[in-house]
DRENDO-1510 file (C-alpha; in Angstrom, 1 decimal, always signed):
<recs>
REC; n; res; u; v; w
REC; 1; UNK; +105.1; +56.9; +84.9 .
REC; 2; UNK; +106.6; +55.9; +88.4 .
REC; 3; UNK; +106.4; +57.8; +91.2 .
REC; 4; UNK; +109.8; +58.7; +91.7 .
REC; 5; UNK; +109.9; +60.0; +88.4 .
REC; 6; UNK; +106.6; +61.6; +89.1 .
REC; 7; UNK; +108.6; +62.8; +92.3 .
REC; 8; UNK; +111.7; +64.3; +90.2 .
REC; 9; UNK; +109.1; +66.1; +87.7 .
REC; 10; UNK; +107.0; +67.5; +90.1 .
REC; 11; UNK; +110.6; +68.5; +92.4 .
REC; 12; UNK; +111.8; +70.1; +88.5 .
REC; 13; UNK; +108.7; +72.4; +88.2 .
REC; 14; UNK; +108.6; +73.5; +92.0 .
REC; 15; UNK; +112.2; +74.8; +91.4 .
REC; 16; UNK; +111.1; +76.2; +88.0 .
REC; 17; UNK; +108.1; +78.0; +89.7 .
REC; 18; UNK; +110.9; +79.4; +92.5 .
REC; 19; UNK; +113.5; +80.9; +90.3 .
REC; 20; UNK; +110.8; +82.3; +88.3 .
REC; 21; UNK; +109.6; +84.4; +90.5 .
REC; 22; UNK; +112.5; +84.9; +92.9 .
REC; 23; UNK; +115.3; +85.2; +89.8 .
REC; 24; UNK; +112.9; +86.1; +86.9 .
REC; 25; UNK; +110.0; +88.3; +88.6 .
REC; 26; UNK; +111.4; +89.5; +91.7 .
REC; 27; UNK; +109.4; +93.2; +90.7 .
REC; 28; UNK; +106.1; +91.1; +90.9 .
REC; 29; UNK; +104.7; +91.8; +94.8 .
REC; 30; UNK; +103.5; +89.3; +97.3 .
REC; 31; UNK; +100.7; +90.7; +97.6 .
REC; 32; UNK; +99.6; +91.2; +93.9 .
REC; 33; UNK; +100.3; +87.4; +94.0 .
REC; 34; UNK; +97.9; +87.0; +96.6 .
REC; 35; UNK; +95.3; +89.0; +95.2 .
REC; 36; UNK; +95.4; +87.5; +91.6 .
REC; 37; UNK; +96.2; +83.8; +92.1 .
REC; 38; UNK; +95.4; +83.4; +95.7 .
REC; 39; UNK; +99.1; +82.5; +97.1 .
REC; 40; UNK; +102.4; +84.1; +97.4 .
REC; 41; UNK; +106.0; +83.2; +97.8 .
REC; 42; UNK; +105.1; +83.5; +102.0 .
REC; 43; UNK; +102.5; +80.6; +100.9 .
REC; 44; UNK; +105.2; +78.4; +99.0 .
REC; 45; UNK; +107.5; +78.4; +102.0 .
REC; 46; UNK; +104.9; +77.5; +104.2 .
REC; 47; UNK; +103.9; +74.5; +102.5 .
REC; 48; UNK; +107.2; +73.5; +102.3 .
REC; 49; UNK; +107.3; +73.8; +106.0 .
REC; 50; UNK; +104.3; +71.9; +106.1 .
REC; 51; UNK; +105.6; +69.0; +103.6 .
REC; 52; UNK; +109.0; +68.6; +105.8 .
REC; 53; UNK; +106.7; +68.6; +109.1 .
REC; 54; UNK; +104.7; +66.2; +107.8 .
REC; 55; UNK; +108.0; +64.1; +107.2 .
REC; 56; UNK; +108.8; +64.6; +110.5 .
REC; 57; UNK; +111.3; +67.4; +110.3 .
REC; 58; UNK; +111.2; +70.1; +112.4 .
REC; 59; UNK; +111.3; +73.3; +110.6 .
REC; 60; UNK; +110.1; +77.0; +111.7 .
REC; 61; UNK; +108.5; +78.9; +109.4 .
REC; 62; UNK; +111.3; +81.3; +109.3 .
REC; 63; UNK; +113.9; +78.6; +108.8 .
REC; 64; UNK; +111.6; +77.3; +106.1 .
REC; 65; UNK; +111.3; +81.4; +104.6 .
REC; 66; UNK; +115.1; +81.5; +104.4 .
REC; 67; UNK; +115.1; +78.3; +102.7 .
REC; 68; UNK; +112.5; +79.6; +99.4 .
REC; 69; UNK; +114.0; +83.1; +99.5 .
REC; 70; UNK; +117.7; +82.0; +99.9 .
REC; 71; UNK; +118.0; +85.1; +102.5 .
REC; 72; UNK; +117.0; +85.9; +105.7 .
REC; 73; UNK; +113.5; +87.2; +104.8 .
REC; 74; UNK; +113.5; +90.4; +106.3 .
REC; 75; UNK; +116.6; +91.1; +103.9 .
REC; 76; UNK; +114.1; +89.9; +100.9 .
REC; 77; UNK; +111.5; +92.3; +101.9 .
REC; 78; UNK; +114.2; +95.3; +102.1 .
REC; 79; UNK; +115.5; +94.7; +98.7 .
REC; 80; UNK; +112.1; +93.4; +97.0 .
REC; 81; UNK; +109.4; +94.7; +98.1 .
REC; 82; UNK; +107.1; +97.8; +98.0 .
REC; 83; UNK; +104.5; +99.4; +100.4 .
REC; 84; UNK; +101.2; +98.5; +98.8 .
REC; 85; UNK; +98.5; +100.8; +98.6 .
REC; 86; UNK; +95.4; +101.0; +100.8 .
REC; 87; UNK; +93.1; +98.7; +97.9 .
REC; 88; UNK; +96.1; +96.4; +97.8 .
REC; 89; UNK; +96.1; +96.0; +101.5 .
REC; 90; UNK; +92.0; +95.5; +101.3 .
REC; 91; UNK; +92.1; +93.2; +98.6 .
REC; 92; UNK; +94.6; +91.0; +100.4 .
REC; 93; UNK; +92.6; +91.0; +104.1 .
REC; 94; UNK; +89.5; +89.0; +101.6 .
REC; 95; UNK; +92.3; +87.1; +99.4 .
REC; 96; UNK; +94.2; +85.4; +102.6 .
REC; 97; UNK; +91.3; +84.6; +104.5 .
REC; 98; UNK; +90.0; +82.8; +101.1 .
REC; 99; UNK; +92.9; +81.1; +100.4 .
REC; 100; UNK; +95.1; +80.9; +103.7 .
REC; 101; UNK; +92.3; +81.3; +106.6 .
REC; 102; UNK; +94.2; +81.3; +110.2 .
REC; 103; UNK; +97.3; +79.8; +108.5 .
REC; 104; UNK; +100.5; +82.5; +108.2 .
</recs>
C-alpha cells in the first residue's frame, strides 16, 4: 500500500470514529470514555490540534473543539452531556493523569 492511500484510509476511519460517536453515540459520556478506554472526544480534538500544529498551523484548542464537535463546545456540553457522579469524577482524576498527564 502507498502512503497516501494509507493517508486516505487512515483519514476514512478517523471520520468513521467521529460520527460514531458524535452522530451514533452522542448518549455515551466523555468521561465514561475516559474512564474505559483512556481518551475522550476532548482527546481527539486535541490531537488534531496537535497534528495541524505540528504542520505548522496555528490552531487553539477551542478552534480545534469546534472543529471535532461541529459546535461551539460549550453548546455540545449543554445538549450532550450529564453531571457525572462523584466515582465518575474520581475515576477520571486517575484515568487523565494516565493517559493525558498535564496535557488538556
Amino acid at each position: 500500500m502507498d502512503d497516501q492511500t494509507r493517508i486516505e484510509i487512515e483519514a476514512a476511519a478517523f471520520r468513521t470514529l467521529r460520527a460514531h460517536l458524535m452522530e451514533k453515540r452522542p448518549d455515551v459520556q466523555n468521561i465514561d470514555l475516559m474512564n474505559m478506554a483512556g481518551f475522550c472526544r476532548n482527546c481527539l480534538s486535541r490531537w488534531y490540534q496537535e497534528a495541524a500544529n505540528e504542520r505548522g498551523l496555528e490552531m487553539s484548542k477551542e478552534t480545534a473543539r469546534e472543529i471535532y464537535y461541529g459546535m461551539p463546545y460549550d453548546d455540545w456540553k449543554a445538549q450532550s452531556q450529564t453531571e457525572a457522579s462523584a466515582e465518575k469524577q474520581a475515576a477520571f482524576k486517575d484515568a487523565f493523569a494516565k493517559n493525558v498527564g498535564d496535557a488538556g
